[in-house]
C-alpha positions in Angstrom: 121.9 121.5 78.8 122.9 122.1 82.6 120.9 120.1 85.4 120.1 121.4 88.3 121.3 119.2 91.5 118.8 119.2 94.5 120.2 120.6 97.4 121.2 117.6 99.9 118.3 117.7 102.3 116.7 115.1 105.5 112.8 115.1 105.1 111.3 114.7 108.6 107.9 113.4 109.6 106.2 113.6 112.9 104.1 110.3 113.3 103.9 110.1 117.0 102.1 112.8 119.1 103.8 114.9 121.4 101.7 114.9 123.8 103.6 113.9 127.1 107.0 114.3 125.9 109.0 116.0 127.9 109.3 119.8 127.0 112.7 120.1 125.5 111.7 117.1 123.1 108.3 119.2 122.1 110.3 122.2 121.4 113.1 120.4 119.4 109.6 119.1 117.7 108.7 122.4 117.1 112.0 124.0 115.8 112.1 121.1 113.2 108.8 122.9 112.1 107.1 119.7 113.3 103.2 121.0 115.2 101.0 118.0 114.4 101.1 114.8 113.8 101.7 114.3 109.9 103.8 117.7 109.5 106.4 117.3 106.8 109.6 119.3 106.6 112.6 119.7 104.9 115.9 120.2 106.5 119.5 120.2 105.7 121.5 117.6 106.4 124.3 119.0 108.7 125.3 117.8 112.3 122.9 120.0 114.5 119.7 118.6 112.4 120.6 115.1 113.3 121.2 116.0 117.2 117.9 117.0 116.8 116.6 114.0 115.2 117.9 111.7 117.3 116.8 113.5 120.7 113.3 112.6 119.2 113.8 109.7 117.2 110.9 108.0 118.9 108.6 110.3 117.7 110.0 111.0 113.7 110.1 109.3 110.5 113.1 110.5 108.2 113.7 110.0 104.9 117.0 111.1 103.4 116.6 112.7 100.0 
């Protein structure tokens, strides 16, 4: 029987507000797919999703899957 392997992923969580952050850190929030505080998303784990984790690393909680 074959098992499936789960794609290599970064799950990010927004537990800070946004609310005065600077603009490019609430739209790097926001193209994570990150609105409100206690939005969950899924990304890939590449070198352009941690650029953008670490611009707002204040604000984000990331668990690596």
């Amino acid at each position: 029987m074959a098992t499936k392997k789960k794609a290599a992923g970064l799950t990010v969580k927004l537990v800070k507000s946004t609310i005065g952050s600077k603009k490019d850190q609430i739209a790097t929030a926001h193209a994570l797919g990150l609105r409100k505080v206690g939005d969950v998303s899924v990304q890939p784990d590449n070198a352009q999703t941690k650029g953008k984790i670490n611009k707002i690393s204040h604000l984000v909680k990331v668990i690596e899957d």
